[in-house]
N, C-alpha and C positions, 0 to 999 in steps of 0.2 A: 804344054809342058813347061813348068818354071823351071830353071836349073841356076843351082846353089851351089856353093864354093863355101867349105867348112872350116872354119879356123880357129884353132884351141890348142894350146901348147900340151894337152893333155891325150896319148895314142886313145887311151882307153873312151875317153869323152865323144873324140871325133869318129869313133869304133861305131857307138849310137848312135847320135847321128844320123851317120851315113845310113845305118839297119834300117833305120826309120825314114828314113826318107826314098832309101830305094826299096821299101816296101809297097808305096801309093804310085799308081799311074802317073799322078799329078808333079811330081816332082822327081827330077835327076841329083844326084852329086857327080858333079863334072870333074873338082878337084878339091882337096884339103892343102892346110896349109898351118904350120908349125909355128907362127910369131907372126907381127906384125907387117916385116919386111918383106915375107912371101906373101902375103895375105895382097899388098898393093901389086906386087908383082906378078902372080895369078889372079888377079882382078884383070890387069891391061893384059894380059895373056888371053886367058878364057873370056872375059867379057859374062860372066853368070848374071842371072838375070838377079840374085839376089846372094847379099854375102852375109852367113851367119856370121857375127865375130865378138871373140871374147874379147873381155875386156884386160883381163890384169896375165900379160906373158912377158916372158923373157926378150930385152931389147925392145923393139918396138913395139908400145904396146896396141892394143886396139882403137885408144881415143886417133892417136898419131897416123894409125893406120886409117882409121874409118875419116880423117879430115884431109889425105891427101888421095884417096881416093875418092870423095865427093868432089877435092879443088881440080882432078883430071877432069871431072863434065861427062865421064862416061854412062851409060843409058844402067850398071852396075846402082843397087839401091843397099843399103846398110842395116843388117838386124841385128842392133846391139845386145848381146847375153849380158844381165845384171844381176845383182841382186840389191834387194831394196834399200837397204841400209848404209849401201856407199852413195850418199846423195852427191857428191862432187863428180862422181863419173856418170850419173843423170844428165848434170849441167853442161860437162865437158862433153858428152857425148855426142849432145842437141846443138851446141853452139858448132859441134867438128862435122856436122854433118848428117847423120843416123837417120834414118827413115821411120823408126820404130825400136820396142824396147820387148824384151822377155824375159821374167827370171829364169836362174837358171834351174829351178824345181817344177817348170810350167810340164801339165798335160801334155802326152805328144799330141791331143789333138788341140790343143791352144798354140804350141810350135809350130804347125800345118797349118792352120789358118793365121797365124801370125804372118810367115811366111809369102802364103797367099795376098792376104791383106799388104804388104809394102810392096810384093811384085807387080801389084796396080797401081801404085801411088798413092793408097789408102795409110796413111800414120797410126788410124782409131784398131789396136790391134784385142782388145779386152776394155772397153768402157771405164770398168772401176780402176783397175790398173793402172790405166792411162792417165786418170786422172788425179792418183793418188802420186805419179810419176812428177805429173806438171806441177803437182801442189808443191814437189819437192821441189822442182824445178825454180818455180817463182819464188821462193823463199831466198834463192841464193840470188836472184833478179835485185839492185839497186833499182829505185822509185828513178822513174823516167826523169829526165829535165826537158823540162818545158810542159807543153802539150801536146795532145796527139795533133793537133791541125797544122803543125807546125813541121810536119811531114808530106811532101808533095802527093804521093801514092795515099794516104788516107782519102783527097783533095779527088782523088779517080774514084771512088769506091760511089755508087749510089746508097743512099740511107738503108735499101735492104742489103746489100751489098756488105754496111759499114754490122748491119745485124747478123748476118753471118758470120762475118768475122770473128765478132764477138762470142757467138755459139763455138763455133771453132776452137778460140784460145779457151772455155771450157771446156773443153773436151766433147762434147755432145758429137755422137753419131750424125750422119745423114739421117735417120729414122727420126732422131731425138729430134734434129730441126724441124723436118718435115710437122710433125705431133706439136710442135709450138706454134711453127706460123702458119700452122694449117694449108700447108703445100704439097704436091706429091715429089715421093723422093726423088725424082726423077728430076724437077724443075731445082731441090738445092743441089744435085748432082752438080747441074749446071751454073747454078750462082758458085758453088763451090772455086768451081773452074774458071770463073771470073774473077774470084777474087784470088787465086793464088797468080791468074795470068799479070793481073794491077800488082801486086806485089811484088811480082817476080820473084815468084817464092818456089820452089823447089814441089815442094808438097807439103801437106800440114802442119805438120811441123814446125816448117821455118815460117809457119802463118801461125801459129801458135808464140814461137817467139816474138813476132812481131809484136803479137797482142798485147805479151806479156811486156813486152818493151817500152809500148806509148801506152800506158795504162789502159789499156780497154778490156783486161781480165787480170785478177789478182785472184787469191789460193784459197778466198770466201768462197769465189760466186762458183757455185755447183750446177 
């Protein structure tokens, strides 16, 4: 059972939702919450295993909210509601923390397995999405200074290790590595998990920014 905590300054929005989610086995709505400031507030309250949260409310909005609730450390993962065309709340979302992204016009069943996908620790919530996300992502990304070796944690990384990564900050599936380096998914499961451990990265995510940080992925490499 994943349980979700809904947050949209909008009754009618969080109405759906909730329909939708307490329709599947798979998923509870434990609470909602109307802005920003309840949204951290019923986070450290309830503890849900996943917070849908919009991005543009009243007062606090959802970047502010979704960054001081990753700075609490709680086991709480972030499902930012987008749409494609505010690429600054892409940027601001991934730097504040966010597990994953959805527009807000996405299938309920891309919602559900969105969902799903960050209540694991999975970031790859829709492949093209994802990557059409990060491309926006890296655009707003200034060109690293220095090089990447010039980073202690690269320095941990073994060469397939530093290949991963790389697949990673483009976006590629677990499947999609697997089908490159001729591995079963199972064994980049666990290179996966090596390199967010050397990182000290949260989840893909913040191993995606990193990538995109020290140059080891830019908005070309597909």
């Amino acid at each position: 059972m994943t349980t979700v905590l809904v947050v949209d300054d909008q009754p009618l929005q969080r109405y759906g939702f909730r329909m939708l989610l307490d329709s599947v086995a798979e998923t509870e709505v434990v609470g909602e919450a109307a802005h920003g400031a309840e949204a951290v507030r019923k986070t450290a309250e309830l503890r849900p295993d996943v917070v849908l949260m919009d991005v543009r409310m009243p007062g606090m909005d959802g970047i502010e909210a979704t960054r001081r609730i990753a700075a609490a450390g709680d086991r709480s993962r972030v499902l930012v509601l987008t749409t494609f065309d505010l690429d600054e709340y892409v940027h601001a979302a991934l730097r504040a923390g966010a597990s994953g992204f959805l527009l807000k016009d996405a299938r309920p069943e891309e919602l559900l397995a969105g969902i799903r996908a960050v209540a694991v620790g999975d970031a790859v919530i829709a492949p093209a999405l994802t990557r059409r996300l990060l491309h926006e992502f890296a655009r707003l990304v200034p060109p690293p200074d220095g090089g990447p070796a010039q980073d202690p944690r690269l320095t941990a990384l073994t060469e397939r290790e530093r290949e991963i990564l790389v697949a990673i900050g483009k976006g590629w599936t677990n499947g999609e590595i697997a089908a490159r380096f001729v591995l079963s998914e199972s064994t980049v499961k666990t290179h996966v998990g090596r390199v967010l451990s050397k990182l000290g990265a949260r989840d893909r995510v913040q191993a995606v920014i990193f990538a995109y940080d020290h140059g080891l992925a830019r908005p070309h490499a597909g």
